[in-house]
Backbone as a chain_set.jsonl record, in Angstrom:
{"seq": "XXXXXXXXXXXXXXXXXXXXXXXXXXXXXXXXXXXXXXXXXXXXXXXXXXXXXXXXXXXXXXXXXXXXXXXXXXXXXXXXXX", "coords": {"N": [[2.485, -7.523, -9.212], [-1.208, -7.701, -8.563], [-3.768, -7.645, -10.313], [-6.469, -5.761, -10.085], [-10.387, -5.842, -10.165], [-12.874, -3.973, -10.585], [-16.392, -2.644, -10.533], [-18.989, -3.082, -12.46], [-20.793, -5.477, -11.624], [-18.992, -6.916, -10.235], [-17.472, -8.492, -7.357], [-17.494, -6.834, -4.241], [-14.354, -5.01, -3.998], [-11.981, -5.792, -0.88], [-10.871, -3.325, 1.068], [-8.163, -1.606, 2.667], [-7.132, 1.113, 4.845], [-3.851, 2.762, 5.596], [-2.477, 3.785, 8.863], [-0.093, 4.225, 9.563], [2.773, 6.465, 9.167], [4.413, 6.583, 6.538], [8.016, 5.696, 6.051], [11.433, 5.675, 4.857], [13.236, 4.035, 6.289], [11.652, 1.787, 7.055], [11.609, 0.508, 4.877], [13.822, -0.684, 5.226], [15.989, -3.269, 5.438], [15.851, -5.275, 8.518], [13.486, -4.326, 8.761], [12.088, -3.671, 7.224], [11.212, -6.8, 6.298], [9.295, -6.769, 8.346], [7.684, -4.589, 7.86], [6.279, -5.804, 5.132], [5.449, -8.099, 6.04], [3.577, -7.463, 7.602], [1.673, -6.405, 5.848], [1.256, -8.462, 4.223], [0.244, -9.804, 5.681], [-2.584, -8.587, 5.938], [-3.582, -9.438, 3.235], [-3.835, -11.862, 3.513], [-5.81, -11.758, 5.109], [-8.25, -10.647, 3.963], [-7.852, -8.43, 2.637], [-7.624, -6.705, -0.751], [-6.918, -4.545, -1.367], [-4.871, -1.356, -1.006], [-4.451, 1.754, 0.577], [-2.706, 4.498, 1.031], [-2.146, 7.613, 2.944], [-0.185, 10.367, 1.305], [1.445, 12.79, 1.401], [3.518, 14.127, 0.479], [5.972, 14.536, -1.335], [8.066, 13.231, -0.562], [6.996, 10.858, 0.676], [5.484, 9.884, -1.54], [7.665, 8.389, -2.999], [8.689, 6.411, -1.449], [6.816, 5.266, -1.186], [6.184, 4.659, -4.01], [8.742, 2.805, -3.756], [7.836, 0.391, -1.856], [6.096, -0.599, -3.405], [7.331, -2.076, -5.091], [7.941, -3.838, -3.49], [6.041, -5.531, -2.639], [3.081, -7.463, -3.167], [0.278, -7.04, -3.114], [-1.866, -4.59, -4.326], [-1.553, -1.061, -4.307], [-2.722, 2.148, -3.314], [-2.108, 5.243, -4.297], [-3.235, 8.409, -2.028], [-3.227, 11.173, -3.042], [-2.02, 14.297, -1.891], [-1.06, 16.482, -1.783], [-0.058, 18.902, -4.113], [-0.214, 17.825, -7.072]], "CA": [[1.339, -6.945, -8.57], [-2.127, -8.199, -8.668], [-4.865, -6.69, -10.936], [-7.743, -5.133, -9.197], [-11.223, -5.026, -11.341], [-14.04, -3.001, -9.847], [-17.703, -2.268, -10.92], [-19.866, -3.905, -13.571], [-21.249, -6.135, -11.107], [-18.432, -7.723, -9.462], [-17.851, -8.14, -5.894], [-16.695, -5.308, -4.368], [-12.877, -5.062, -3.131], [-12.269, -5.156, 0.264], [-9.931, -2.203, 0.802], [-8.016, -0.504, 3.872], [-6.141, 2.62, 4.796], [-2.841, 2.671, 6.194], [-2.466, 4.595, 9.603], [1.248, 4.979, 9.788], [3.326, 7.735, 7.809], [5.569, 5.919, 5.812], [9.289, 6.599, 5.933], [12.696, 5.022, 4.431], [13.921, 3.571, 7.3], [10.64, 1.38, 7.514], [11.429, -0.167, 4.041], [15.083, -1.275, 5.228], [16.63, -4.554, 6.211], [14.666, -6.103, 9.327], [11.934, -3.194, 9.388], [11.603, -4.458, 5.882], [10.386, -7.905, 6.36], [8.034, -6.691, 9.311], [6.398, -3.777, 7.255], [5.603, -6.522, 3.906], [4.332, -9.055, 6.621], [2.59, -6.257, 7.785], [0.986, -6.527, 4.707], [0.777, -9.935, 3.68], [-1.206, -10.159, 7.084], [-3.82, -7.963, 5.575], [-3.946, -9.802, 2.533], [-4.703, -13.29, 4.044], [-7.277, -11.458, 5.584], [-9.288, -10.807, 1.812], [-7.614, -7.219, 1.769], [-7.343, -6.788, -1.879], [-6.32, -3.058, -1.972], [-4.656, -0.943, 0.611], [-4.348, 2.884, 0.799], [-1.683, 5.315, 1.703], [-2.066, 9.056, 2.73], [0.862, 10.571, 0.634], [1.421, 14.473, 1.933], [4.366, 14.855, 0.036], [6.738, 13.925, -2.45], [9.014, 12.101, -0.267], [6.083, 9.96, 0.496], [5.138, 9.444, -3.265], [9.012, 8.179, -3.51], [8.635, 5.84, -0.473], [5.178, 4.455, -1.702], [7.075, 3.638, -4.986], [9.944, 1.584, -3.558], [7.148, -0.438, -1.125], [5.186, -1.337, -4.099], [8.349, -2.807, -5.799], [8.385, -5.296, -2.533], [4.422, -6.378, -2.08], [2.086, -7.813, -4.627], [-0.725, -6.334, -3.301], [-2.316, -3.381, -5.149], [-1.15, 0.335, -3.402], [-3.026, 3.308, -3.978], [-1.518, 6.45, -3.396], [-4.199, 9.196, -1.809], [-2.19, 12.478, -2.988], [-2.424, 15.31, -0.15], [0.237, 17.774, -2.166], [0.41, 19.917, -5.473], [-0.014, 16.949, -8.014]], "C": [[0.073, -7.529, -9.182], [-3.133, -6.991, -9.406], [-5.952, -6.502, -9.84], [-9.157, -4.732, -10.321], [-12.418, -4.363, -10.399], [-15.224, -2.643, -10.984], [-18.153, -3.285, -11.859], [-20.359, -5.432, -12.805], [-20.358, -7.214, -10.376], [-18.595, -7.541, -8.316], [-17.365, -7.181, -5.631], [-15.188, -5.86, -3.467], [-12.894, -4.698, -1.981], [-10.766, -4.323, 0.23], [-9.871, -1.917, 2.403], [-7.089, 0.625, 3.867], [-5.233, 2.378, 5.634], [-2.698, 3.797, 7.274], [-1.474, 5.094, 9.782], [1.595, 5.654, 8.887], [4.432, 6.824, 7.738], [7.332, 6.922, 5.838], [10.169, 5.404, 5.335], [13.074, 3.982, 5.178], [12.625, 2.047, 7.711], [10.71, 0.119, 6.22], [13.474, -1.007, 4.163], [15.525, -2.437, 6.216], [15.562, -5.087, 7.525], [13.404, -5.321, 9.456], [11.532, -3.764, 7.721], [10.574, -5.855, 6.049], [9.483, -7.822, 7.698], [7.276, -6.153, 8.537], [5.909, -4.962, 6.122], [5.203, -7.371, 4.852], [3.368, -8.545, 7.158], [0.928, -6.67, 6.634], [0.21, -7.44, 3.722], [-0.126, -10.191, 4.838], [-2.416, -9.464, 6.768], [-4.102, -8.709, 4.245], [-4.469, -10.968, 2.715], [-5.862, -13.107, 4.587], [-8.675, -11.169, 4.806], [-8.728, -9.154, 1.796], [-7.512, -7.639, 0.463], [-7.115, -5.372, -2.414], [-5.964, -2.525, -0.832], [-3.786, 0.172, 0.114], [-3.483, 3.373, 1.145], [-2.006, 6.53, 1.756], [-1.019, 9.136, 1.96], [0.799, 12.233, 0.227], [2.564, 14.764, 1.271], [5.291, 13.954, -0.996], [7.659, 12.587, -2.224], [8.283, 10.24, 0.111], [5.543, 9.282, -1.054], [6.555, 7.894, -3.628], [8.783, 6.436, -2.765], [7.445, 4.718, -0.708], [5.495, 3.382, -3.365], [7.754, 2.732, -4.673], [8.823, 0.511, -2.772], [6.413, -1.004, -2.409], [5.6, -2.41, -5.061], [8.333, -4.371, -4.834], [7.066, -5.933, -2.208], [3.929, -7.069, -3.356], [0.728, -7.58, -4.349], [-1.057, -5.068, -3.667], [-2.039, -2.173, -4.065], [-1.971, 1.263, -4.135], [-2.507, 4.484, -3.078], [-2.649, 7.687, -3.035], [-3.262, 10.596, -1.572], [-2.615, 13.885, -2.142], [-1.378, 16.208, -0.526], [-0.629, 18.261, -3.478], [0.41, 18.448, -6.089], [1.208, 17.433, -8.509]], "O": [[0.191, -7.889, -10.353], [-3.203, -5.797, -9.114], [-6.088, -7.211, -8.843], [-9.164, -3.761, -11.079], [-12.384, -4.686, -9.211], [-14.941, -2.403, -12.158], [-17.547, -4.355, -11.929], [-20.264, -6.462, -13.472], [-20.86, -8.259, -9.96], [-19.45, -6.777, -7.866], [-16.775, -6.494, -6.466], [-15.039, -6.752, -2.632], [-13.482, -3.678, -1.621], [-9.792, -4.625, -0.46], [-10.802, -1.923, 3.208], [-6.388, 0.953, 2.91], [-5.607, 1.722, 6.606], [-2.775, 4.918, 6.77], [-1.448, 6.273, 10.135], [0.998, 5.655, 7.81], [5.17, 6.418, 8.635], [7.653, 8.104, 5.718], [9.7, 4.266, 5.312], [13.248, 2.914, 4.591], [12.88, 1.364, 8.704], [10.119, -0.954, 6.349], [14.075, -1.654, 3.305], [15.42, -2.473, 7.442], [14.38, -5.244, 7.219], [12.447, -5.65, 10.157], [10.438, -4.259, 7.449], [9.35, -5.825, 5.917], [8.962, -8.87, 8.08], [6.226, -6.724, 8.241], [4.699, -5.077, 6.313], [4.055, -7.631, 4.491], [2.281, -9.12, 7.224], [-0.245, -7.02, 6.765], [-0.745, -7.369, 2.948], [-1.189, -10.804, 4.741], [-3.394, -9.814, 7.429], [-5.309, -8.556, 4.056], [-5.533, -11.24, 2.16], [-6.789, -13.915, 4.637], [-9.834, -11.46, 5.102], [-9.206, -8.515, 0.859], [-7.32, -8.842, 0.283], [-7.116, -5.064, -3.606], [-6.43, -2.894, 0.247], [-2.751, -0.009, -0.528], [-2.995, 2.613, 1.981], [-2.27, 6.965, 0.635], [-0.585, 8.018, 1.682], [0.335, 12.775, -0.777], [2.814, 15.958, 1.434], [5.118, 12.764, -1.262], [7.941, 11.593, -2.894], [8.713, 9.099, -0.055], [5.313, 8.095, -1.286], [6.394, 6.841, -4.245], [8.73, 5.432, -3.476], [7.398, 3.537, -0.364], [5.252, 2.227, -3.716], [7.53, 1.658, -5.231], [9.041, -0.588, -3.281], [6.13, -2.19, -2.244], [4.92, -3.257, -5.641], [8.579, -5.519, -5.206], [7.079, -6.911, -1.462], [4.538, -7.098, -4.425], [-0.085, -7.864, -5.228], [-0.287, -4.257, -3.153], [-2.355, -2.428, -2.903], [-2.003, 1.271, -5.366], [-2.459, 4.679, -1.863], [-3.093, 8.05, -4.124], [-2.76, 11.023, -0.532], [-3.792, 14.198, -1.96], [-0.752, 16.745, 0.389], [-1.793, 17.916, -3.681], [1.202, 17.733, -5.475], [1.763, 16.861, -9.447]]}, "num_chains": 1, "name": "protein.A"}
């Protein structure tokens, strides 16, 4: 995964938010290599950070295993009970 630095006068990161709700089935075998080109298509674009709602645990779980398969930076935006 790629570092991300922010403030002290750098540029700023361009950043987006993810619209779909992530599920299991999205990180498996051919839905696999669509969702990370998914992704790599936002990074050729100068993404350099990219968002997830994350309403629940199973999402937390799901957000983990995707971040194992990208190298761009994930932030999780928690929407439960820390």
């Amino acid at each position: 995964m790629k570092a991300v630095s922010v403030g002290g006068g750098l540029e700023p990161v361009i950043q987006t938010m993810w619209k779909d709700r992530l599920s299991f089935s999205d990180l498996e075998g051919e839905a696999a290599e669509k969702f990370v080109s998914r992704i790599e298509g936002l990074s050729s674009l100068g993404c350099g950070l990219l968002r997830f709602a994350v309403p629940d645990l199973e999402a937390a779980e799901i957000l983990g295993k995707l971040a194992s398969m990208v190298s761009m930076p994930l932030v999780a935006d928690i929407h439960f009970d820390y």
